[in-house]
N, C-alpha and C positions, 0 to 999 in steps of 0.2 A: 181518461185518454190524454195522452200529450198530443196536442194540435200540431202545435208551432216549436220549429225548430231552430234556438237560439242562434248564431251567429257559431260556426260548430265547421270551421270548412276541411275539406279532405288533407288541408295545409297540417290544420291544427292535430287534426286524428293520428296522420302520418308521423309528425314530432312524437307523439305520444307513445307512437309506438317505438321508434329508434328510443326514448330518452327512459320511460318507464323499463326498459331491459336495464339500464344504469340504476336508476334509483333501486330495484329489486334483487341489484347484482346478481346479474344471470350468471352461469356458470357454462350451463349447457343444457341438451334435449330438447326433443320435439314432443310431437303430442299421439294422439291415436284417432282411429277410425273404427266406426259400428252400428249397432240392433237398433230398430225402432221398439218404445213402449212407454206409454203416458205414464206421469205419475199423479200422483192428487194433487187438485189447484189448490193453492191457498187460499185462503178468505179474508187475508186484509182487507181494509177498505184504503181507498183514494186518499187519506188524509193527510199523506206527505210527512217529512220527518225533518224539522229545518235542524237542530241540532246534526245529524247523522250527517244530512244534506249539507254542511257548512264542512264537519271534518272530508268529506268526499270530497269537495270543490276544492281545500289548501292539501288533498291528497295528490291528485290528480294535477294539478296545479304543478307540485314537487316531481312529478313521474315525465313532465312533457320538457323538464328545465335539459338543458343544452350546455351546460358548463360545468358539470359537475369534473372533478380531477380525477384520474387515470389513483387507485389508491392499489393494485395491485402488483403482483410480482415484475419485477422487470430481468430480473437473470431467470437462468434454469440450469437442468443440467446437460453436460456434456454429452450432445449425441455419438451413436455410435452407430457404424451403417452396417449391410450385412443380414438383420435383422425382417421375421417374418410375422404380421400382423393377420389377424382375421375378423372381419367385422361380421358378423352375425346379425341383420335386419330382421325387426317384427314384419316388416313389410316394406318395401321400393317402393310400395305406391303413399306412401306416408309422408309429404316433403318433408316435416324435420328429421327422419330417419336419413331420409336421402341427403338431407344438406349435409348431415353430420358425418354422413361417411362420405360422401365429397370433399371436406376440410380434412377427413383424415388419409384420402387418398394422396393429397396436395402438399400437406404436412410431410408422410411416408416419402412421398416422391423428392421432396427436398433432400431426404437425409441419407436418402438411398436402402431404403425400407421397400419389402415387398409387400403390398395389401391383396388380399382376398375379400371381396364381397359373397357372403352367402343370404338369399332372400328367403326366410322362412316362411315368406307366402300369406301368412296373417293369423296361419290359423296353429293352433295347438300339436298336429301334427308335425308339420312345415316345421315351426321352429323347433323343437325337438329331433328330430331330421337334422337344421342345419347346426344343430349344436353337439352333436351327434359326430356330425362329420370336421367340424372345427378343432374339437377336443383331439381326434385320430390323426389328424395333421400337424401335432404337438409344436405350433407356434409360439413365438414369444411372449405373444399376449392376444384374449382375447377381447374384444368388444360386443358386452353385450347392448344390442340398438333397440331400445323401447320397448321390451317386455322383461315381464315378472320374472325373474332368477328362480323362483318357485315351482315357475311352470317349466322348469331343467333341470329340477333337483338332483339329479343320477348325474347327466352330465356335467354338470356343476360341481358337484362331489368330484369325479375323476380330475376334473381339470383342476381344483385344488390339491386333491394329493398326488399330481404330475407336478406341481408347483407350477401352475402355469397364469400368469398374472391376470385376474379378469377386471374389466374399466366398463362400469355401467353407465350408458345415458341413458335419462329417464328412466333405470330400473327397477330403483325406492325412491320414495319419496324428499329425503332430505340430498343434498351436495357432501359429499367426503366420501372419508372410509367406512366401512359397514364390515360387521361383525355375523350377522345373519339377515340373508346372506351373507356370504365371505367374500368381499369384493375389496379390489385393492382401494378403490374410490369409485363414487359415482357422480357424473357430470350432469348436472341440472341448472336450472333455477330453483330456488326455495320456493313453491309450489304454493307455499302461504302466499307470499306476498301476490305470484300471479293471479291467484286465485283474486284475494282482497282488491287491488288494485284493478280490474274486469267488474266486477260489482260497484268498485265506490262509482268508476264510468258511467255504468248505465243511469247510480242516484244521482252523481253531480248533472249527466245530459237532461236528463228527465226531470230535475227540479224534485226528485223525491216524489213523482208519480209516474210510476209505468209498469206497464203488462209484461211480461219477460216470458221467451221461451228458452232452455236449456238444453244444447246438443252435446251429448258424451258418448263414449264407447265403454260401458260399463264392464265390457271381460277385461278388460286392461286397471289390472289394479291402481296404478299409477295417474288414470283419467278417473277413473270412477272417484279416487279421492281427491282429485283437482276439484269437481263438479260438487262435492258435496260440501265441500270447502265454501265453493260460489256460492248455494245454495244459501246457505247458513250467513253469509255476507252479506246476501241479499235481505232477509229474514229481519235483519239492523233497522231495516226503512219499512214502518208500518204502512206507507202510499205506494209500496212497491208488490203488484199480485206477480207471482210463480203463475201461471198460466199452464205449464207444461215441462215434464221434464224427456225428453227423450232420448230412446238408448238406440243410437245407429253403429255399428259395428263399423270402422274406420275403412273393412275390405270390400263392405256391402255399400258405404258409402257414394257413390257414382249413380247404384241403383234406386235406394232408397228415400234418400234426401228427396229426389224433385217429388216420390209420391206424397211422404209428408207432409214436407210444405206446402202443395196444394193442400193436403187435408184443415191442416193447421189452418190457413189462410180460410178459410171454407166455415171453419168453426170458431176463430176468434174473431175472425175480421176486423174493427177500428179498434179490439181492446190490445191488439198484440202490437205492442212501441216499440219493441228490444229484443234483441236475440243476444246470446253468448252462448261460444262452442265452445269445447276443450281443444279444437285443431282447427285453423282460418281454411282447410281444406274445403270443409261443410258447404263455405259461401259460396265456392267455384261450382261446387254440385246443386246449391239450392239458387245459382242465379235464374236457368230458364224457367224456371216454375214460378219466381217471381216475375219474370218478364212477362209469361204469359198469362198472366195473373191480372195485366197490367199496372205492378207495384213501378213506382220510381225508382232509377235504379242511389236518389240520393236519400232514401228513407221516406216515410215508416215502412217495415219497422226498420231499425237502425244496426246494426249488426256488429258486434265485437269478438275478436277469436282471442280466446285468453290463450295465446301461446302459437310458438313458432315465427309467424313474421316472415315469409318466404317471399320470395320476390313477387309470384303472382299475387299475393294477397297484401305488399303497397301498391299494385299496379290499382289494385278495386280500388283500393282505398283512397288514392289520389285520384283518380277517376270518377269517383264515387256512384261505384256498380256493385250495388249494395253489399258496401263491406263500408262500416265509419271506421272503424279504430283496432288497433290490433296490438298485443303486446308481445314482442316478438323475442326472441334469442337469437344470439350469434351464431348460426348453426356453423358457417366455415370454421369460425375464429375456436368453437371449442371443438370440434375435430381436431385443430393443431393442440389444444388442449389435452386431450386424450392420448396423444402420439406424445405431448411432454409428460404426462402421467405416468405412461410406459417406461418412458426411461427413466424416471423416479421410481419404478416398481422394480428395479435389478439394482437400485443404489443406498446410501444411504438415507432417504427420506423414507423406506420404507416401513423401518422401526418406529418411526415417531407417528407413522401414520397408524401403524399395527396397533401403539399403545394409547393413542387416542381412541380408535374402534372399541379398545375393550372398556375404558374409562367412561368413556359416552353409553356402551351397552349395560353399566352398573350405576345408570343413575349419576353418574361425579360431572358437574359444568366442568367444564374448560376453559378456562378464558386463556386466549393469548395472545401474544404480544403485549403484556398488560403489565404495570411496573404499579405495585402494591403495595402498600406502608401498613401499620398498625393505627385502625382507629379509634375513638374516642372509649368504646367499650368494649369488654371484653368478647370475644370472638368476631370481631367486624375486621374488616381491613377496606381503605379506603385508595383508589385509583387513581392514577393520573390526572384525573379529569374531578377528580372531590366527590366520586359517587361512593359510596358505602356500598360495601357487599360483603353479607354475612356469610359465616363457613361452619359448621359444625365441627369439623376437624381441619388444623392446618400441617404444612409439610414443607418446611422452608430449604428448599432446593435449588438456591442461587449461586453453586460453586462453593469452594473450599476457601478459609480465610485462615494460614497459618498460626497456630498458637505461641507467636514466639516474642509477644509483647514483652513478656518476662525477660527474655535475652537482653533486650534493650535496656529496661528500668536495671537488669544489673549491671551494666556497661559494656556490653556486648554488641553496639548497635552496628560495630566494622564488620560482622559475621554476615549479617543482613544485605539482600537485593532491595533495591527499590519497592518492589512487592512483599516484602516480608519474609523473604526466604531464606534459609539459612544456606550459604554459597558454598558448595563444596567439587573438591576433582574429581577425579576419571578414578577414584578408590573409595568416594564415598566419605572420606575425610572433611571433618570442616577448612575451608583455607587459612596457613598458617599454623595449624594444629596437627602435631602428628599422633596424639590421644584421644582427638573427639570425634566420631562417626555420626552424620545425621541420616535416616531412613524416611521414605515415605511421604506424604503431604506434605512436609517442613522443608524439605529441599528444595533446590532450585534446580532438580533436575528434569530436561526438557521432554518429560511423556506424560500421556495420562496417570492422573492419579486414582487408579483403580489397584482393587486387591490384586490381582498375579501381578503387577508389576512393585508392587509393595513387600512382595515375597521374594521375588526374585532379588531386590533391594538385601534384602536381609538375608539372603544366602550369602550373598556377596560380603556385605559389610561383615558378617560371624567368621567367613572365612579370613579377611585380611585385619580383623581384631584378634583374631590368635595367631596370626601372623607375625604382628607386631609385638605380642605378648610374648613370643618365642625366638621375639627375631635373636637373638645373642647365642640360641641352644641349639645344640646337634640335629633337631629336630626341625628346623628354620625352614618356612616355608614362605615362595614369592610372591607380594601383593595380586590382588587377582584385580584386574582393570574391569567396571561396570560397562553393559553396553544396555543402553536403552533397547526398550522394548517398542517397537512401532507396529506391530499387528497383534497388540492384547485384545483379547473375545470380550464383549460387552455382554455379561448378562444380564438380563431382567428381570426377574418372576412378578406373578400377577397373581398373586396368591401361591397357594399350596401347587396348586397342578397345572397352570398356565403358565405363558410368559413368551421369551423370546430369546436369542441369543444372536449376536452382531458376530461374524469370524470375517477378519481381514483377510483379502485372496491378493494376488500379485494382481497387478493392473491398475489397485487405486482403487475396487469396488469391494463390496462385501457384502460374503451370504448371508442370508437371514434365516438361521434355525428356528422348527416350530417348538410347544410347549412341550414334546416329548425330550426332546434334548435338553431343555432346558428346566425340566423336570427332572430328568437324573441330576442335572450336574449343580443344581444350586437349590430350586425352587421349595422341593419338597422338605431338606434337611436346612436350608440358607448355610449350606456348607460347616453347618456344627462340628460334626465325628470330624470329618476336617482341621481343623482348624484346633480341635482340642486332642490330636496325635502331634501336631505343630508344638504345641503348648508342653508336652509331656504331661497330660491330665488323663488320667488312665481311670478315676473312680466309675462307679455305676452309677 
């Protein structure tokens, strides 16, 4: 049993909890609510764990620091108002549900966005119901708020082949885009680190001895794997007993918790040091059972809510009415996150998020923003930073570098721009040369260098190269002037039968075609039969 409690003031818990959302880079989401039902104690013994207990104290240590630098986006993109939102809650009675559609009301209301709250009530019908009716109100986008995408399959479906953009908080486990579900992104914390960082807590408080009890909402898939998460963190420190795990359902919560916790209290007594919930809701519900218990309200046991951070629960915490430590999310701050998501989900950040979803769902790391060299052995490439990181296969896709070295070594280097390009007019002509036509990547002409605009190059230049070829004959035909192309369609495929396709619309934004379009038009053939009627290659 831990007696005595270290020098631990609601100062310090409270830091922990503003500074450990920074170290863990929250993103966004709250937590959940639910069932009571024991699980089996462990059987460690008391014998503490100083290695484990030492990485916990310089973990923890890093989570409560206060200076860490702002390392994320500072632009966005251009809002646009007009626009109609629907947030979908597992439950109002949930605060991180509630903060987060609070932040997205505040956000909305800035840009002159209309929100809807619909409360799905908690339960499996409710939200099916309100997802039901979100979907039928064909909004710009919806917000799914702390439950499983799973448990909406139907509606989910429709609202994807409405194209209607869905933004999960808390609704898988990991922060981005997701592929299955098919969400444009989902707003969380990394659910690890919450998880890890609520455990190392309770070993660095305890010194690597303490009783723990475990409060989840195990119908919420997203809690049930926070909890097992904790579990198994805990598990690290042989002086740490699992005492209990319990399942209180986040709706029954209000009810539940005070009978518990007397129970609990009834049946562990001096062995239970530490509690951790998946939602700091738990503590507001299990304070008069401790009071009438007559527990302290500054511990044992000591209390941690791995997630959320709501205002009432720094109030315990600095109060110290048994809540110690809390690891919280910004629940306003990613509300306006989700309202910026949305408007990345009608722009172009959409593609690069669509082919990330798929690339992450086949197994491929990502790394990005990461500038990569070739390292010492064959297949490694090594980072800005000197780290080595090995590839199986690479795909060096850093822009185009003109192949016109040769132009220069034969004394041609006046044809050339600064970049390497071969400079020519509004005909396609090298400057200076009325015989030489440059096409394609080599030029210095100001569009993307993609295939349609590479073709239409080449229509151009074939027509005013027999132009010139004829100029002197009856037959004399007038240079034809190039005009850039400014909304060429980006396609992507993603194999054989996936992929995406970018089309430029007037206004500055673009549609984002699914794999069926971009299955006829590239994917399946990569534009072969194409390309060889281009050719005049007519064999079998």
């Amino acid at each position: 049993m831990h007696h005595t409690r270290k020098a631990a003031p609601a100062v310090r818990a409270a830091r922990l909890a503003s500074c450990a959302l920074l170290a863990t880079v929250a993103v966004l989401t709250g937590c959940e609510r639910g069932s009571s039902g024991d699980a089996d104690e462990s059987t460690t013994g008391p014998s503490g764990c100083p290695a484990v207990h030492t990485r916990a104290r310089e973990a923890v240590a890093r989570a409560e620091r206060t200076d860490i630098p702002w390392g994320g986006p500072t632009s966005g993109p251009r809002a646009v108002s007009g626009k109609t939102l629907v947030f979908v809650a597992q439950t109002m009675t949930n605060p991180g549900v509630a903060g987060a559609a609070d932040g997205v009301r505040d956000a909305a209301r800035a840009i002159g966005w209309n929100v809807r709250v619909i409360d799905g009530g908690g339960t499996p019908a409710g939200i099916q119901a309100a997802m039901s009716e979100a979907v039928a109100l064909r909004p710009s986008g919806i917000v799914i708020g702390g439950f499983d995408p799973d448990s909406t399959a139907q509606q989910t479906a429709r609202a994807n082949a409405q194209r209607i953009p869905l933004i999960g908080w808390h609704a898988v486990p990991d922060p981005g885009p997701s592929r299955r579900p098919d969400l444009f992104t989902n707003v969380t914390t990394r659910v690890q680190d919450v998880a890890r960082i609520s455990a190392q807590w309770i070993i660095s408080d305890s010194d690597g001895r303490a009783g723990v009890v475990l409060i989840t909402d195990a119908s919420i898939p997203f809690a049930r794997n926070k909890s097992d998460l904790i579990r198994e963190a805990l598990a690290d420190c042989e002086g740490v007993r699992l005492l209990s795990v319990q399942n209180i359902p986040i709706p029954d919560a209000s009810t539940r918790t005070p009978r518990e916790i007397s129970s609990l209290l009834s049946r562990f007594q001096d062995r239970w040091t530490h509690s951790v919930a998946i939602n700091d809701l738990y503590f507001a519900d299990a304070a008069p059972a401790f009071r009438a218990a007559g527990e302290k309200g500054s511990g044992p046991p000591f209390n941690i809510g791995a997630g959320d951070g709501d205002p009432s629960a720094f109030q315990r915490v600095n109060s110290e009415q048994y809540q110690a430590a809390t690891v919280p999310e910004p629940l306003s701050l990613q509300g306006w996150q989700i309202v910026d998501e949305l408007l990345d989900s009608a722009g172009n950040a959409r593609p690069g998020r669509k082919a990330l979803a798929w690339l992450q769902s086949h197994d491929v790391e990502v790394l990005l923003d990461s500038f990569m060299s070739p390292g010492t052995e064959f297949g490694t490439y090594r980072d800005a930073r000197g780290t080595i990181v090995e590839a199986d296969l690479s795909f060096w896709a850093t822009g185009t570098t003109p192949n016109t070295l040769w132009l220069r070594l034969a004394g041609h280097g006046d044809w050339l721009n600064a970049a390497g390009r071969v400079k020519v007019d509004r005909t396609l002509r090298v400057e200076g040369r009325l015989d030489v036509f440059a096409v394609g990547d080599v030029n210095d002409v100001s569009e993307l260098k993609v295939t349609p605009a590479a073709l239409a190059q080449a229509d151009t230049a074939a027509h005013n190269i027999r132009s010139y070829l004829q100029s002197s004959g009856k037959h004399r035909r007038e240079p034809r002037l190039y005009r850039p192309t400014r909304r060429n369609p980006l396609i992507v495929p993603f194999g054989s039968a996936d992929g995406l396709t970018v089309l430029p619309v007037p206004g500055g934004e673009s549609a984002v075609l699914g794999s069926r379009t971009t299955t006829l038009a590239k994917a399946k053939s990569l534009m072969t039969p194409y390309m060889r009627r281009q050719l005049g290659y007519t064999a079998a």
